[in-house]
VEXDREN-2710 file (C-alpha; in Angstrom, 1 decimal):
% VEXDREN-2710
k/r/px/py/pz
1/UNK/-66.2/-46.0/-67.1
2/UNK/-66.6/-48.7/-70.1
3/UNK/-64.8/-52.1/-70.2
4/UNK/-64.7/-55.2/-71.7
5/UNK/-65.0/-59.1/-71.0
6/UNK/-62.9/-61.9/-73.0
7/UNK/-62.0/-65.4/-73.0
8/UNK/-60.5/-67.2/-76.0
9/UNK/-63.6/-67.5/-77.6
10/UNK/-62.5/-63.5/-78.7
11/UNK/-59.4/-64.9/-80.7
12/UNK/-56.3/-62.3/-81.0
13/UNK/-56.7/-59.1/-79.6
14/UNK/-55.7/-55.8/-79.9
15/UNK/-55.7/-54.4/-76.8
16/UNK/-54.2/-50.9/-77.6
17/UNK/-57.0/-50.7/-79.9
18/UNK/-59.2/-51.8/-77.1
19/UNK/-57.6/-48.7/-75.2
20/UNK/-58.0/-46.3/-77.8
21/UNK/-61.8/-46.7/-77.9
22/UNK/-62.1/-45.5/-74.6
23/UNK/-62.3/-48.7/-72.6
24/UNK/-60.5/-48.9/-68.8
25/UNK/-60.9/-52.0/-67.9
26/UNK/-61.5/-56.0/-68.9
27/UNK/-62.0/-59.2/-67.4
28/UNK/-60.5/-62.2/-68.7
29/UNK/-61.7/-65.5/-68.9
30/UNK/-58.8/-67.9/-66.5
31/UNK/-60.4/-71.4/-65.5
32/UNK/-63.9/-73.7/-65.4
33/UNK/-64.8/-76.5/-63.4
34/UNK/-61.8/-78.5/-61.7
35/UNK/-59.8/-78.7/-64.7
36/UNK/-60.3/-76.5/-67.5
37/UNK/-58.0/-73.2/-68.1
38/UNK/-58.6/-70.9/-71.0
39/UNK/-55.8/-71.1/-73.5
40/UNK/-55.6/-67.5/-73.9
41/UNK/-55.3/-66.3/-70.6
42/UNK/-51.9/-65.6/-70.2
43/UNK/-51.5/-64.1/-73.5
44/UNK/-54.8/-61.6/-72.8
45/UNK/-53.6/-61.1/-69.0
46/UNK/-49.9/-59.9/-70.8
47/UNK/-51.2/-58.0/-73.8
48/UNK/-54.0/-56.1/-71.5
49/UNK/-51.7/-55.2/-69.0
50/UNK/-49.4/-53.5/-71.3
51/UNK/-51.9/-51.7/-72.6
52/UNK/-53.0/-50.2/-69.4
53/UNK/-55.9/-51.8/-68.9
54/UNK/-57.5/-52.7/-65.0
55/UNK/-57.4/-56.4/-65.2
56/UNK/-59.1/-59.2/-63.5
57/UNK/-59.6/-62.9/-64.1
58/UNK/-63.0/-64.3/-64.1
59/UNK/-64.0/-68.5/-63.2
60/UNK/-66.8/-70.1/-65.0
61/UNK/-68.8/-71.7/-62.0
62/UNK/-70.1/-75.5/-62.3
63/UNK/-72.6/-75.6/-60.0
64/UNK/-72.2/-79.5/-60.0
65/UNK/-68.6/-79.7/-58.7
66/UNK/-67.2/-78.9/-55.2
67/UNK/-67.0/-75.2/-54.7
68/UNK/-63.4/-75.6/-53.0
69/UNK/-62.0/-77.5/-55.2
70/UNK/-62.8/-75.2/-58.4
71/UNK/-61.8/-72.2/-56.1
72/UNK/-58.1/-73.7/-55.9
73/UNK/-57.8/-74.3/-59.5
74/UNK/-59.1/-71.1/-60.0
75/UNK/-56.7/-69.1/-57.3
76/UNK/-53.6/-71.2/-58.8
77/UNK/-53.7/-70.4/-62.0
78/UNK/-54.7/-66.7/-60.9
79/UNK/-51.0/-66.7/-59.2
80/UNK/-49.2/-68.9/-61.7
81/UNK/-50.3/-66.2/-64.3
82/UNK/-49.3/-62.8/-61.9
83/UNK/-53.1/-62.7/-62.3
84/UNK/-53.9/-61.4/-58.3
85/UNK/-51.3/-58.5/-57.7
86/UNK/-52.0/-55.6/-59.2
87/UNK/-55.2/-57.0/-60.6
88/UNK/-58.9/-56.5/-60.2
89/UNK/-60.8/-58.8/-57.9
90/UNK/-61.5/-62.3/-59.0
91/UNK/-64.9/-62.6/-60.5
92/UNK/-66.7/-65.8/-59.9
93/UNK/-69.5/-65.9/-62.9
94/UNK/-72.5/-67.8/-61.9
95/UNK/-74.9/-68.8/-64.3
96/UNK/-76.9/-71.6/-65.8
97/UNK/-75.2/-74.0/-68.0
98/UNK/-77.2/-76.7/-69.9
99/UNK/-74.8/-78.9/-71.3
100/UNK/-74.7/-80.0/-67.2
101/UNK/-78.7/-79.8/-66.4
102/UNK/-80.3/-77.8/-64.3
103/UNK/-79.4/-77.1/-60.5
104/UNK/-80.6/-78.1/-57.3
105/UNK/-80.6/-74.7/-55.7
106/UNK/-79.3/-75.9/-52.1
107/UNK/-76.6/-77.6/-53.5
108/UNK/-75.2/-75.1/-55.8
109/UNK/-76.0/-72.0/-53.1
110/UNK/-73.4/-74.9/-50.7
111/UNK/-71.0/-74.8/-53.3
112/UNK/-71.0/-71.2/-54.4
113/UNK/-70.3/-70.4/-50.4
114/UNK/-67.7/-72.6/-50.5
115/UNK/-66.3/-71.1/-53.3
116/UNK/-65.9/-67.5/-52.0
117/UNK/-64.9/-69.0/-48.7
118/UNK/-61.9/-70.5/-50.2
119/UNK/-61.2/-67.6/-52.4
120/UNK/-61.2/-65.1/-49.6
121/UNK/-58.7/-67.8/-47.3
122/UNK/-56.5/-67.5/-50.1
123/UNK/-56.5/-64.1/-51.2
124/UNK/-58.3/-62.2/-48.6
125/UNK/-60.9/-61.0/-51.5
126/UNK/-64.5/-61.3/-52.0
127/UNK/-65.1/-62.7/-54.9
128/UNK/-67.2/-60.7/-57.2
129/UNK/-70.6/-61.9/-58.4
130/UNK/-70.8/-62.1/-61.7
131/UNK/-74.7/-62.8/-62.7
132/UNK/-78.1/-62.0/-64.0
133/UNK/-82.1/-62.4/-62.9
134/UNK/-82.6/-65.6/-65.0
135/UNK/-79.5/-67.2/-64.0
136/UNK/-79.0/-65.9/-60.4
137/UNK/-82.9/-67.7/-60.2
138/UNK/-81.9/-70.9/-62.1
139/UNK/-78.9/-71.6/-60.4
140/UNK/-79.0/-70.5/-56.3
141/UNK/-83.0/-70.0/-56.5
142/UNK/-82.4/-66.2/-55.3
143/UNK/-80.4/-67.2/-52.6
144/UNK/-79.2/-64.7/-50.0
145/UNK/-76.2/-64.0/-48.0
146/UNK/-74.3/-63.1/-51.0
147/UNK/-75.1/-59.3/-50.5
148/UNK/-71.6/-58.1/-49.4
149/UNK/-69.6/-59.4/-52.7
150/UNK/-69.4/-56.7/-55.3
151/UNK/-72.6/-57.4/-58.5
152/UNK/-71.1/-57.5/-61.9
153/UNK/-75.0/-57.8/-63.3
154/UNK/-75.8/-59.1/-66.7
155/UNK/-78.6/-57.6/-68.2
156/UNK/-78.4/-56.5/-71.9
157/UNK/-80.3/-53.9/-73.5
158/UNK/-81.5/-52.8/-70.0
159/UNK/-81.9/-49.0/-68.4
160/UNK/-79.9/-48.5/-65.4
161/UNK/-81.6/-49.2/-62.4
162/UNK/-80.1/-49.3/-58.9
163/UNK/-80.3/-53.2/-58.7
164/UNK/-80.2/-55.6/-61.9
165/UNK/-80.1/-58.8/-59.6
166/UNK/-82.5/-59.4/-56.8
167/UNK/-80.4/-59.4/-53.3
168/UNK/-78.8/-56.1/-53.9
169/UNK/-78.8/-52.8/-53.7
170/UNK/-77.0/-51.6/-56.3
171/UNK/-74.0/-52.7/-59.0
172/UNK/-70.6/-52.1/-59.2
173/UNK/-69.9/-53.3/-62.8
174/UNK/-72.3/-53.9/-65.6
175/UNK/-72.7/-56.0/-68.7
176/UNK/-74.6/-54.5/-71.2
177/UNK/-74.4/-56.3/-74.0
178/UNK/-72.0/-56.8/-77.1
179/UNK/-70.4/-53.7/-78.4
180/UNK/-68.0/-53.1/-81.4
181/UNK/-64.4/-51.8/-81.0
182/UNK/-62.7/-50.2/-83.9
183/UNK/-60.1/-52.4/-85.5
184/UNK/-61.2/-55.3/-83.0
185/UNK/-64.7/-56.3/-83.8
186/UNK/-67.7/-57.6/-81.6
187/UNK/-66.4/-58.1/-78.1
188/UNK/-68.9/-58.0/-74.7
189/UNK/-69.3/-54.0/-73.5
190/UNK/-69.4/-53.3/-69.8
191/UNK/-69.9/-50.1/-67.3
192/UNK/-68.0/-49.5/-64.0
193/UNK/-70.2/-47.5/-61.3
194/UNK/-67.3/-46.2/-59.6
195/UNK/-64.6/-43.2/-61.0
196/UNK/-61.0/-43.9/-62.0
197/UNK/-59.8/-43.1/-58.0
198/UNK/-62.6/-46.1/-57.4
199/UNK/-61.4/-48.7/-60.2
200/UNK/-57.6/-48.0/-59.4
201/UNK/-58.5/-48.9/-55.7
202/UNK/-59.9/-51.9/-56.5
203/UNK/-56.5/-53.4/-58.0
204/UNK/-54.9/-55.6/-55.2
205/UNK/-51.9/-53.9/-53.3
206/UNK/-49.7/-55.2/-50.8
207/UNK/-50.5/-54.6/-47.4
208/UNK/-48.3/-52.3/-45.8
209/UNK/-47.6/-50.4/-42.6
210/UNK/-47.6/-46.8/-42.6
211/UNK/-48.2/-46.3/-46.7
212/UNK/-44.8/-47.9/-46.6
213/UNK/-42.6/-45.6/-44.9
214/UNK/-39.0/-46.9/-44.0
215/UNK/-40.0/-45.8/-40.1
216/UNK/-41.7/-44.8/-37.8
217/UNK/-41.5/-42.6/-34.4
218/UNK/-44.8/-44.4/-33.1
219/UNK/-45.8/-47.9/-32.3
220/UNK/-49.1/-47.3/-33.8
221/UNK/-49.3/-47.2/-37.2
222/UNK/-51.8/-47.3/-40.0
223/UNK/-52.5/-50.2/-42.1
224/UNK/-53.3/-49.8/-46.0
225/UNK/-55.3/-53.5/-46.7
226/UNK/-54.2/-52.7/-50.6
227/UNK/-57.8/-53.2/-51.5
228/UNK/-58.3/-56.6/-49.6
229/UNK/-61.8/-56.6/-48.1
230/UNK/-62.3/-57.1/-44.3
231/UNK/-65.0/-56.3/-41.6
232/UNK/-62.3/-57.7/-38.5
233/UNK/-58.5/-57.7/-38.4
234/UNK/-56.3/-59.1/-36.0
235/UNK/-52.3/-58.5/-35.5
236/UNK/-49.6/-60.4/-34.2
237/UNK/-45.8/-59.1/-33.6
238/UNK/-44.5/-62.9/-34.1
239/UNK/-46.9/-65.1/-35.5
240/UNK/-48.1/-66.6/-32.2
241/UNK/-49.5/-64.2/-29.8
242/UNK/-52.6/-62.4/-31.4
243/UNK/-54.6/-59.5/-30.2
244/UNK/-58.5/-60.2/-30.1
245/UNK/-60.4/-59.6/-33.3
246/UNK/-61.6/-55.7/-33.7
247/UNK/-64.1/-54.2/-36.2
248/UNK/-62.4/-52.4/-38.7
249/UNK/-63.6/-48.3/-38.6
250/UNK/-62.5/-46.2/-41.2
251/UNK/-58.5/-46.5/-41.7
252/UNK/-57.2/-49.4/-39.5
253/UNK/-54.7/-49.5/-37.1
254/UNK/-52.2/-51.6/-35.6
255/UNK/-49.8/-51.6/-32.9
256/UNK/-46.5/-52.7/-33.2
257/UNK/-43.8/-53.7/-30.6
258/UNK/-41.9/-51.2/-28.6
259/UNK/-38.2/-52.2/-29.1
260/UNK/-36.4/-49.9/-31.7
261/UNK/-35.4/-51.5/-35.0
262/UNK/-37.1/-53.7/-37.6
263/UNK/-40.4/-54.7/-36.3
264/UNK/-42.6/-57.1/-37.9
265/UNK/-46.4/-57.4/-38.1
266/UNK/-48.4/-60.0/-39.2
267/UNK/-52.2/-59.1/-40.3
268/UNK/-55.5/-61.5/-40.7
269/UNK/-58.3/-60.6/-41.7
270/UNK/-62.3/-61.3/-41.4
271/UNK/-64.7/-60.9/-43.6
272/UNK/-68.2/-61.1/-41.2
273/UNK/-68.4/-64.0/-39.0
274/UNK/-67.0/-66.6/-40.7
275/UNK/-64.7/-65.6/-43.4
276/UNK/-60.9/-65.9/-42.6
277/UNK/-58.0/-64.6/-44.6
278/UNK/-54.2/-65.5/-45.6
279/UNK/-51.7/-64.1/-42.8
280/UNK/-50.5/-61.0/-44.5
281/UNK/-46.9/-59.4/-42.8
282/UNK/-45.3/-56.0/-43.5
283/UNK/-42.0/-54.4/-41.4
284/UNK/-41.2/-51.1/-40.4
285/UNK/-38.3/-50.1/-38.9
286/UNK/-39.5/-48.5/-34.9
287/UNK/-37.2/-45.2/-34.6
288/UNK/-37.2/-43.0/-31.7
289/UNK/-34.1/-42.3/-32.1
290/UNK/-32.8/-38.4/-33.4
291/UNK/-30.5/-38.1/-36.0
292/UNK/-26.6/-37.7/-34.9
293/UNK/-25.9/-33.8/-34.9
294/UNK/-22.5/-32.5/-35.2
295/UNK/-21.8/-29.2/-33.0
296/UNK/-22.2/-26.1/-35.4
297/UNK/-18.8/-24.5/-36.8
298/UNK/-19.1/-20.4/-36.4
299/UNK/-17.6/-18.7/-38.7
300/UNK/-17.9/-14.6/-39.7
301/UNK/-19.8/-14.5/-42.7
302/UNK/-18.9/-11.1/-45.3
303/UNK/-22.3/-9.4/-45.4
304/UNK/-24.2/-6.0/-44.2
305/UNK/-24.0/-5.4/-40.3
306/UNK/-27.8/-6.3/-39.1
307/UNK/-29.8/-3.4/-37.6
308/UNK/-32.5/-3.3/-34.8
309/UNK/-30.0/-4.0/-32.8
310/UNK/-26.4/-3.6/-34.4
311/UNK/-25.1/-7.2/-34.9
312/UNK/-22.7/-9.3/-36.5
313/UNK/-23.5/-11.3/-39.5
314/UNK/-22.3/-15.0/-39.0
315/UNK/-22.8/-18.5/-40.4
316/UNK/-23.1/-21.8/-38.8
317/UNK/-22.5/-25.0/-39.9
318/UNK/-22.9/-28.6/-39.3
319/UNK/-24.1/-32.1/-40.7
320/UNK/-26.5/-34.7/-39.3
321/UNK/-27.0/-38.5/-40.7
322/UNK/-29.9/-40.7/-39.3
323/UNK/-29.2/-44.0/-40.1
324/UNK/-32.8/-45.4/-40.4
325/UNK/-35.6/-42.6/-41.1
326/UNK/-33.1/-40.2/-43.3
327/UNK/-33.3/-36.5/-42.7
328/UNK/-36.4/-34.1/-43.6
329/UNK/-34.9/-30.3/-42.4
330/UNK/-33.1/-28.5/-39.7
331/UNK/-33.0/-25.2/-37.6
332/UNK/-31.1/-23.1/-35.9
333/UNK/-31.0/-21.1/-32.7
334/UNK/-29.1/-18.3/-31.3
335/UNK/-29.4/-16.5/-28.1
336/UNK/-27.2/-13.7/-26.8
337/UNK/-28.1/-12.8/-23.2
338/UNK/-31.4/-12.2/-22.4
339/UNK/-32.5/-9.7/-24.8
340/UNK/-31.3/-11.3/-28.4
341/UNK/-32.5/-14.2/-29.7
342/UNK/-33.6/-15.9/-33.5
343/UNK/-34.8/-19.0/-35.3
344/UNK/-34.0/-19.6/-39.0
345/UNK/-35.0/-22.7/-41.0
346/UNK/-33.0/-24.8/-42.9
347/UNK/-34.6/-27.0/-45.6
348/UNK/-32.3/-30.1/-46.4
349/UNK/-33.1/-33.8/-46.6
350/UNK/-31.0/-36.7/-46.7
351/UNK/-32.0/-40.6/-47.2
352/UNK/-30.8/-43.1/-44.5
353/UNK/-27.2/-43.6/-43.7
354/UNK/-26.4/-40.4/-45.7
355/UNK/-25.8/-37.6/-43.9
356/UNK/-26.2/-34.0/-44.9
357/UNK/-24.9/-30.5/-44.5
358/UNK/-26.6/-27.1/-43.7
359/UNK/-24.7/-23.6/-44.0
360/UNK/-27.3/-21.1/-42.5
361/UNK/-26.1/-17.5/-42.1
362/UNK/-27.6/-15.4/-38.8
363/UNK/-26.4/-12.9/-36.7
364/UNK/-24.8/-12.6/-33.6
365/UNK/-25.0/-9.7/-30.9
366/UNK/-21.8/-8.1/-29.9
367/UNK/-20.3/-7.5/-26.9
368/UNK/-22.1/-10.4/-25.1
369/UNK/-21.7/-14.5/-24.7
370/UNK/-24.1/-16.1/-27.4
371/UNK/-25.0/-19.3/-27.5
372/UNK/-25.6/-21.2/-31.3
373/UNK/-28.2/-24.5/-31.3
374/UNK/-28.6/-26.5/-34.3
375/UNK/-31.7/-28.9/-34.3
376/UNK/-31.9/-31.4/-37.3
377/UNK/-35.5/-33.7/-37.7
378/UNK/-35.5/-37.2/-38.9
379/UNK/-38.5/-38.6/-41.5
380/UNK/-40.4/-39.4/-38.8
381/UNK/-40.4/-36.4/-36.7
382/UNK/-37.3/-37.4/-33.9
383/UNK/-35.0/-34.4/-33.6
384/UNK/-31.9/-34.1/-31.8
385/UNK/-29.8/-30.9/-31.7
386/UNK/-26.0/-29.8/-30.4
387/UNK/-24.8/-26.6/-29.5
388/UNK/-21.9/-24.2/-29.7
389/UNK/-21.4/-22.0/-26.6
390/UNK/-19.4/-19.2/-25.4
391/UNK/-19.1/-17.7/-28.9
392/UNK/-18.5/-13.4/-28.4
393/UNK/-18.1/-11.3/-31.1
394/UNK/-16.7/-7.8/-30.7
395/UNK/-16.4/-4.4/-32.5
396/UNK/-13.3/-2.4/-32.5
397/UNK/-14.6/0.9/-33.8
398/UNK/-11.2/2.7/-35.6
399/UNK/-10.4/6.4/-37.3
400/UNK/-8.4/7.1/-39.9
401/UNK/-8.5/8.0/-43.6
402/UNK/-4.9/6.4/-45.3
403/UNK/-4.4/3.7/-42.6
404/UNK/-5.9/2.2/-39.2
405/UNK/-4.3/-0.3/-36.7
406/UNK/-5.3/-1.9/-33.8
407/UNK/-5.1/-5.0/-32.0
408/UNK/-7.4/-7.8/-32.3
409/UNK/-7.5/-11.5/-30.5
410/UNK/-10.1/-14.6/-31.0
411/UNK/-10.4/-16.9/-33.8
412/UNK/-11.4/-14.6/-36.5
413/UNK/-11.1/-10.8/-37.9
414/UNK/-13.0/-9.3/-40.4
415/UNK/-13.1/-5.4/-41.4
416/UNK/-16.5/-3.3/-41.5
417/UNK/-16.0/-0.4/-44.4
418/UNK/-18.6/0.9/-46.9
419/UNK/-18.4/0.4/-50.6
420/UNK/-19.1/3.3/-53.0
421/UNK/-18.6/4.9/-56.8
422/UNK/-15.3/6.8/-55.5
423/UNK/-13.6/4.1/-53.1
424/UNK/-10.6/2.4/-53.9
425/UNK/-8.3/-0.5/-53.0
426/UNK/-7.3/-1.3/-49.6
427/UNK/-3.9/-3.5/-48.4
428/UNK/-4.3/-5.2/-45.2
429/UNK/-1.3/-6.3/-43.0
430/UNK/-1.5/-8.3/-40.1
431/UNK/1.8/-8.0/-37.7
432/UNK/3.0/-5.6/-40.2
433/UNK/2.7/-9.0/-43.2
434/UNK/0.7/-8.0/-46.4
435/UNK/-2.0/-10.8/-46.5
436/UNK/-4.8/-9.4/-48.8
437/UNK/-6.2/-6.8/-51.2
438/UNK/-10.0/-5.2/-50.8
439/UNK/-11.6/-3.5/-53.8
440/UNK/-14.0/-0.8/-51.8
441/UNK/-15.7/0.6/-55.2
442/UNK/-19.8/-0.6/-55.5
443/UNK/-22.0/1.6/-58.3
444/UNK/-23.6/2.9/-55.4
445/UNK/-22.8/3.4/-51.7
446/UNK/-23.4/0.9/-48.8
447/UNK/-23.9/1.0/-45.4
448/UNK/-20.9/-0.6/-43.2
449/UNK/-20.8/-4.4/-44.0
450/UNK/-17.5/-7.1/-43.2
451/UNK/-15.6/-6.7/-46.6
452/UNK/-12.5/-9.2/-45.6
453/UNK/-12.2/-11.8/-43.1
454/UNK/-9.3/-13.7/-41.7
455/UNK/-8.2/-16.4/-39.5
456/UNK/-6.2/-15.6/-36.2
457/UNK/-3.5/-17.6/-34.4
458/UNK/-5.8/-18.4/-31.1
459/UNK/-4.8/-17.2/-27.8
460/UNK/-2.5/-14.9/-29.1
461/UNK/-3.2/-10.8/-29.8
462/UNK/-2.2/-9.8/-33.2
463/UNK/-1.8/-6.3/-35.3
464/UNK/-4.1/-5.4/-38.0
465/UNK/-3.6/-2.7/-40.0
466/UNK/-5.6/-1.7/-43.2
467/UNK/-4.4/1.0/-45.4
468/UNK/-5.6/2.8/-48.8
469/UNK/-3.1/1.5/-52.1
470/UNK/-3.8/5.0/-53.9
471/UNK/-5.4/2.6/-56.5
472/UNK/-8.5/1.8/-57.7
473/UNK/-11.7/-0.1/-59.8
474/UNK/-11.1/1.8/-63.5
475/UNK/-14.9/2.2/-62.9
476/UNK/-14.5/4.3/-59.7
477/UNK/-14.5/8.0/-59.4
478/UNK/-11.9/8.1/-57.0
479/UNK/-9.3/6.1/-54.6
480/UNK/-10.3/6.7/-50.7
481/UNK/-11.1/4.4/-48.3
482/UNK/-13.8/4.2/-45.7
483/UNK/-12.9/1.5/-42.5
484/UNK/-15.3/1.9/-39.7
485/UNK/-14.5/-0.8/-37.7
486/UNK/-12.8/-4.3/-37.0
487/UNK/-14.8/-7.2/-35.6
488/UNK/-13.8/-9.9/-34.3
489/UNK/-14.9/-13.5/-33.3
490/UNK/-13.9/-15.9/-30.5
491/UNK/-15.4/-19.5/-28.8
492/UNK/-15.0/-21.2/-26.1
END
């Protein structure tokens, strides 16, 4: 992945041009010494970033000045110019400088430690080293212990070897010398080892609990460092009692407190033995809690009777609201006796506080006490569920050809016929009052299925009576009717 390096020696620069040519990434002179601050850094941080570059600001080190000191004028203007969030890491570039003389290698290697020291306090970041064999030689006399901060080598005109700079084992950026960009001109040309996944993980992050969620059903929880770098962590639920330190392995964990609601945890970080973070803090809201379940509403549903056994097509419904985790989905049970029982699905999310409904048609088994459970699942996995009871459904098996009566009870009736090319209209009365109309005619025939549905005044046994009108569909060859049953519903 190429890049680019600037400061305001570069003048104006276009940095969609600077996109266009292929390059992903630059870094962008900010400060020098105690006092110093590249005019064009804000401008190149602005125009950079809208162009979708990876940025990161770089610090010119003066090995003659304190290493803390330049560190702080280095982080503040890094934060002053929304130069740290989002950003690559800082880049400390360490190389001689003659205007100041040359180096007395203990002294700078002091100052350069005290550098990253600070920078990490500040911003829980390793610097990276930005240096070449001469200079690395001139000014820390190829000191070690710098190992563990990422190598932006210099070395122009060079193959690529796994090292450029004696110390380590590899690089993770690479100057290469000065390129051309179209429309731009001369600027310095750069290599990252890494792939896009790599470069984008490198941009600072927050740190957060749980990649963020809202909640959570556990009090352990994952920690994203949001690209900070860290050998140790520690956590505290208040800011005064902390667990001991713990070696980070693989993804890092936490544990948070155990009362339910917002809990917040406060993370510090180590970087080997002696390097010591910021106090970094995230929330998450503990929930353990289900969602709240209303009790499912059955209701006949008009459909096809189901087969394997006989049974009576219903719906259920109900809504659900969980006030800090939103919904995910739902499910529904029914169970008739011992020998009938099903499970449907029911996709459906809600956010918190908004609460959702589900309509999920089933079947019930006549002629015996069913029992419907609905079971709705929060965003973090809690589930709570209500039930209906008691619920019977019966079928009233009737003969006739012009008209068939009988009488029904519960909360609902509905009437099984079959459709077909040579069925007609039916009337339906109920206590001898005309309520509806059914069209029987369908293209082709049907199997017996609920064609008409109505309520019933509960408790009380009514007469229903469905009859053929003599009329029909214009389509249909013919005006009969075909009623095979009534079917009623009732619950507790």
């Amino acid at each position: 992945m190429s890049g680019i390096d600037v400061s305001h020696h570069n003048g104006d620069i276009d940095y969609d041009k600077v996109r266009s040519a292929g390059n992903e990434f630059v870094f962008i002179k900010a400060t020098q010494d105690n006092d110093f601050i590249d005019p064009m850094f804000l401008t190149n941080m602005a125009r950079a970033r809208q162009a979708g570059l990876a940025v990161g600001g770089y610090h010119f080190f003066d090995y003659t000045l304190d290493g803390r000191d330049q560190a702080d004028h280095f982080v503040d203007r890094l934060e002053l110019a929304g130069g740290i969030d989002g950003a690559l890491p800082p880049v400390v570039d360490v190389e001689c400088w003659p205007p100041v003389g040359s180096s007395i290698h203990a002294v700078s290697t002091a100052r350069l430690r005290d550098f990253v020291a600070r920078v990490y306090e500040r911003t829980g970041r390793l610097p990276i080293i930005y240096t070449s064999v001469h200079m690395w030689k001139q000014v820390v006399g190829d000191a070690d212990g710098f190992e563990a901060l990422p190598l932006w080598a210099a070395c122009w005109g060079c193959d690529a070897p796994p090292s450029i700079v004696s110390g380590w084992d590899g690089w993770d950026f690479w100057q290469t010398g000065v390129g051309r960009v179209p429309g731009v001109g001369r600027l310095d040309a750069n290599y990252y080892s890494g792939s896009p996944d790599d470069l984008a993980a490198l941009r600072l992050r927050p740190l957060t609990i749980a990649a963020g969620a809202p909640a959570t059903a556990r009090s352990q929880v994952e920690l994203d460092l949001g690209g900070r770098d860290a050998t140790h962590l520690r956590t505290s639920p208040d800011g005064e009692t902390w667990s001991d330190w713990s070696v980070i392995r693989g993804t890092p964990r936490a544990t948070i407190g155990t009362e339910e609601g917002t809990q917040t945890l406060q993370v510090q970080l180590r970087s080997g033995p002696g390097l010591v973070s910021p106090v970094f803090s995230d929330s998450i809201t503990l929930d353990r809690t289900g969602p709240q379940v209303s009790p499912p509403t059955i209701r006949l549903r008009a459909a096809a009777l189901g087969s394997d056994p006989e049974s009576v097509p219903v719906e259920a419904a109900w809504e659900a609201v969980d006030m800090d985790a939103g919904l995910s989905d739902a499910s529904l049970e029914v169970v008739c006796g011992r020998d009938f029982s099903t499970r449907s699905e029911a996709p459906g999310s809600a956010a918190p506080g908004r609460s959702a409904s589900w309509t999920v048609a089933t079947t019930l088994l006549p002629a015996a006490s069913c029992e419907v459970t609905v079971i709705s699942r929060d965003g973090v996995g809690n589930v709570d569920r209500a039930s209906a009871g008691g619920i019977e459904t019966a079928i009233l098996p009737v003969e006739g050809n012009d008209r068939v009566t009988a009488s029904v009870a519960g909360d609902e009736v509905g009437v099984i016929a079959r459709r077909g090319p040579d069925m007609g209209r039916a009337a339906v009365w109920l206590d001898g009052k005309a309520i509806g109309l059914i069209d029987l005619y369908h293209p082709t025939p049907t199997g017996p299925e609920v064609v008409y549905i109505t309520d019933l005044l509960r408790g009380a046994a009514a007469t229903l009576s469905v009859g053929a009108t003599g009329s029909s569909d214009p389509a249909a060859s013919g005006s009969s009717i075909l009623i095979d049953a009534f079917v009623t519903l009732a619950t507790a």
